[in-house]
N, C-alpha and C positions, 0 to 999 in steps of 0.2 A: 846091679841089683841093690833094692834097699831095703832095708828091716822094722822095726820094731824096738821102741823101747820101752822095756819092763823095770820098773823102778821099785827094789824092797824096800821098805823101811818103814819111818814115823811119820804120824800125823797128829800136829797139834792145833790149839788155838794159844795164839799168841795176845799175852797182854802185855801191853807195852806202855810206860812210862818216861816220857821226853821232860829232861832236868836240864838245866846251867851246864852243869857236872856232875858226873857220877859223885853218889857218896863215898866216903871212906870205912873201913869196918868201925860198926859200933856210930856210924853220923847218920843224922835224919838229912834230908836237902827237900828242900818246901819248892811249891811254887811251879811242880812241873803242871803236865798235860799229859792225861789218859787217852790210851788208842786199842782197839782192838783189832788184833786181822787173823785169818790164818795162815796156819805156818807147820811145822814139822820139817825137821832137812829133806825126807823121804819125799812126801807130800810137794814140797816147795819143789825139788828138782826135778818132779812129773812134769807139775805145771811149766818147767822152763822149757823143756821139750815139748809140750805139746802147743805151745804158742810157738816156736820154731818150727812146726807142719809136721812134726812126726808123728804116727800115729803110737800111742803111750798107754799103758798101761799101769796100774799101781796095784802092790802087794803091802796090805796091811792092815790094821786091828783099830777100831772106835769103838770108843762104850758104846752103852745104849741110853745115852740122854743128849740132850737138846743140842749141849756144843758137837755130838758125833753127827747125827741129824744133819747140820747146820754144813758139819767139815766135808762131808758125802755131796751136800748140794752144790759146795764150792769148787771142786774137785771134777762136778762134772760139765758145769758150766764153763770150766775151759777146756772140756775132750777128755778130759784124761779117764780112761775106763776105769769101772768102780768095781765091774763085777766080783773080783778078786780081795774086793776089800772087807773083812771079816768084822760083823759086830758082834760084842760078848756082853751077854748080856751081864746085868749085876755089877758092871765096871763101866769108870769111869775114864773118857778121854782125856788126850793129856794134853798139858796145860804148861805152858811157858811162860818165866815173867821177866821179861826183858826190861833192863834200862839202858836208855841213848842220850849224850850229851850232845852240845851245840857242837860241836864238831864232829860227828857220827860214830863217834865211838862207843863200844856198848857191855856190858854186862848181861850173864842169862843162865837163869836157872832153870829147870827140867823138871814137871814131877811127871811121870812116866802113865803112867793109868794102864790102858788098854792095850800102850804098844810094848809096855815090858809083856806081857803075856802073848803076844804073837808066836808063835812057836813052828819051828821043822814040821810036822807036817801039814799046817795049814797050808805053808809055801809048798810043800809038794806038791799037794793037789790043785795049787792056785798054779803052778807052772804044769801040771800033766795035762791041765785045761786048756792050755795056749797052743799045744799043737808042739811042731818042732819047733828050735829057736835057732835053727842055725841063720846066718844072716840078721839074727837081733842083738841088739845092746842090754845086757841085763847089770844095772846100778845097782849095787847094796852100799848102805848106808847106816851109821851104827847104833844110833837112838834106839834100835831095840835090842834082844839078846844074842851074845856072843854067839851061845851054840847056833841060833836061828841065821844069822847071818851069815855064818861059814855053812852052812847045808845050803841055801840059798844059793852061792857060790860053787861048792859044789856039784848041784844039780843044772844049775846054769852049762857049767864047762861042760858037763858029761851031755847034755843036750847040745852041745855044738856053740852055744851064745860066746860072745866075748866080753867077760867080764870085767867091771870096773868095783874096785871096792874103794869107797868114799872114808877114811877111816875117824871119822870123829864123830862121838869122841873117840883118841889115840890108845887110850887105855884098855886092857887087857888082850890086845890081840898079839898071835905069836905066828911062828911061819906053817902052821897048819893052817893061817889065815891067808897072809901074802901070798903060798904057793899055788892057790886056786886064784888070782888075782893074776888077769893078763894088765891092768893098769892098777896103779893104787894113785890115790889124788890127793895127800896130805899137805896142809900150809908148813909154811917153816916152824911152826911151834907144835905141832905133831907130828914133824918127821922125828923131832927132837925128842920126843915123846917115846917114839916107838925107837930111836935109838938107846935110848938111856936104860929102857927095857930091856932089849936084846944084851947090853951091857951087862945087866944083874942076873942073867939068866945064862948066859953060856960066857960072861968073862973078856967077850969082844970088846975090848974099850974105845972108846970113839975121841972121847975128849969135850970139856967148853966150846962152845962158841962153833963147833966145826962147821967146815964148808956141806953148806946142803948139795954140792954136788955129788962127792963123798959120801957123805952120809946115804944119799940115794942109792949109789954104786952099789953099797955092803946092803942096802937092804933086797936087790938083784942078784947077787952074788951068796949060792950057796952056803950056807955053814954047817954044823953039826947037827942043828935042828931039821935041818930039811932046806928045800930049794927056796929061793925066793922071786918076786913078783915076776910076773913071763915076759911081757912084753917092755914094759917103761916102768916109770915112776915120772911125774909130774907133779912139781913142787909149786902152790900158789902163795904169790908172793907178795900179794895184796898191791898198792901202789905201784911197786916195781916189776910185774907182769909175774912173769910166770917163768920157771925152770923143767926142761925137757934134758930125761936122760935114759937113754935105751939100751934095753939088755943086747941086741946086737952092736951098738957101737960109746961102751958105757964109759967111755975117757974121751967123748967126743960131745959133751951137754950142750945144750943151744937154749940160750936167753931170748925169750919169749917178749917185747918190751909191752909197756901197759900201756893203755886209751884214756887217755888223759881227760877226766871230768871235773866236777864239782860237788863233791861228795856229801851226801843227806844223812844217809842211812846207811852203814858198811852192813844189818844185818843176813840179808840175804844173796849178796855177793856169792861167798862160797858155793850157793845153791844153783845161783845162777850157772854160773862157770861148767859144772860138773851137770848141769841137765842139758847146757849149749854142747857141751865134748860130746855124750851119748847123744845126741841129738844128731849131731853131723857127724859123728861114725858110724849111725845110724844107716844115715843119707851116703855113705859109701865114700864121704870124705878121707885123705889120707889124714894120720895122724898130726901132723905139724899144721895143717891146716883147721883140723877140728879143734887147737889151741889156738889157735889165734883166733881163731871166732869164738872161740869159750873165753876168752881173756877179755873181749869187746864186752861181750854180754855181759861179764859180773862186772865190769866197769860201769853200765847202763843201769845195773840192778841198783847201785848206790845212791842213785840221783834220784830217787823218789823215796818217801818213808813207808815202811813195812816193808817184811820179808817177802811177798812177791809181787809188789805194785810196780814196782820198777822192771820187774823182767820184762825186756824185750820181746816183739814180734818177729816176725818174717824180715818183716820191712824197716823197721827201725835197727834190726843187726844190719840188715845191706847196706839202708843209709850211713851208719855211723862207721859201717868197714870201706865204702865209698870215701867218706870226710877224712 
């Protein structure tokens, strides 16, 4: 049996500035190239799944001017259902402004608009609409608010779905958030993130530098706050693939290795990865397989500039997981 993927979260337009090199604080760097595309993590990892044959759906909030307009047309012209997608009027969509150096590395800042305002019970009723979800993938992702993301999750598990929670940005989520989370999908500088947290708040100290397999373990591993993530934790590791470590066998982690490209644009990698994972647990894949096809895809995602020019199809994952 196969399901559905329902994807909470942001939707932006992405301005993007290609330079030499990133500036330093307080430097101008002259000389780049303007791009526009759209983008949103929420948004971006609809589209990654639904160019993978799923059928996708998206939860979330546009203003009511031109770039929402614009983000609504984009969104459906790759399948991904809109119905769900909330305009508010009198606000504005939001707007990211990326910079990428000659070696795809990147800087990004967020002004939030429409999707700070998405709120619990828009998502209620955007998920009582869908029917049951058991057999679907429901993604949250954290560009919009705390509380709206954990209800999200929430109402997901209680409807049967299996939830992933995408945790970036890393900040402020605590285990009222992880414990509704059957996957959590953090790179190595937000598990770090969410370690360092948990540190200040209940005194668990982790340590510099620690092993993310580790780190993983404890954020699986009960504490005083409450339980933590159900199923796995998967650590993306950019170049060096990915780390799988599962609450049933969590001193057993399996290195995921990476698909070796030529790298453009790292923006939308993360996006990629985590809309190819819902994609193919979707499609009733087992877990360790739906990373390794998540691992290919945000590798593919890099070789084209902008955040989802590069994501993969059908046919371009099989090829490259063929090669």
């Amino acid at each position: 049996m196969s399901g559905r993927v329902v994807v909470v979260g942001s939707v932006n337009v992405d301005l993007v500035l290609r330079a030499e090199r990133l500036p330093a604080p307080g430097e101008t760097v002259t000389g780049g190239v303007f791009e526009r595309h759209d983008g949103g993590k929420g948004a971006n990892q609809a589209v990654a799944a639904a160019r993978l044959g799923r059928p996708t759906l998206f939860i979330g909030a546009l203003g009511d001017d031109l770039f929402g307009h614009e983000a609504r047309q984009a969104l459906e012209r790759e399948g991904v259902g809109t119905s769900t997608v909330r305009t508010i009027p009198g606000q504005a969509t939001g707007v990211a402004l990326i910079l990428v150096d000659r070696r795809g590395e990147n800087l990004i800042a967020v002004a939030s608009g429409a999707n700070g305002l998405l709120d619990g019970e828009t998502v209620r009723d955007a998920l009582g609409r869908l029917g049951s979800l058991r057999g679907d993938v429901v993604l949250v992702s954290h560009e919009i608010p705390t509380a709206t993301a954990r209800e999200a999750l929430r109402l997901a598990r209680a409807e049967g779905a299996r939830t992933i929670l995408n945790p970036a940005p890393a900040t402020g989520l605590d285990r009222s958030m992880l414990g509704l989370a059957d996957l959590l999908t953090p790179n190595r500088r937000e598990l770090s993130v969410l370690a360092a947290a948990e540190t200040r708040r209940t005194g668990r100290r982790h340590g510099a530098g620690e092993d993310p397999a580790r780190l993983a373990r404890e954020l699986i591993e009960p504490s005083a706050e409450g339980p933590g993530v159900g199923e796995a934790v998967i650590v993306t590791l950019g170049s060096a693939g990915a780390l799988l470590v599962r609450a049933d066998r969590p001193d057993e982690p399996i290195d995921l290795p990476a698909h070796k490209v030529t790298a453009l644009d790292t923006t939308g990698a993360g996006d990629a990865f985590n809309g190819a994972l819902a994609a193919a647990l979707a499609a009733g894949r087992s877990l360790e397989e739906a990373i390794r096809r998540a691992v290919v895809a945000g590798a593919l995602a890099t070789t084209r500039a902008g955040a989802r020019e590069g994501m993969p199809s059908t046919a371009e994952l099989e090829a490259a997981l063929a090669s």
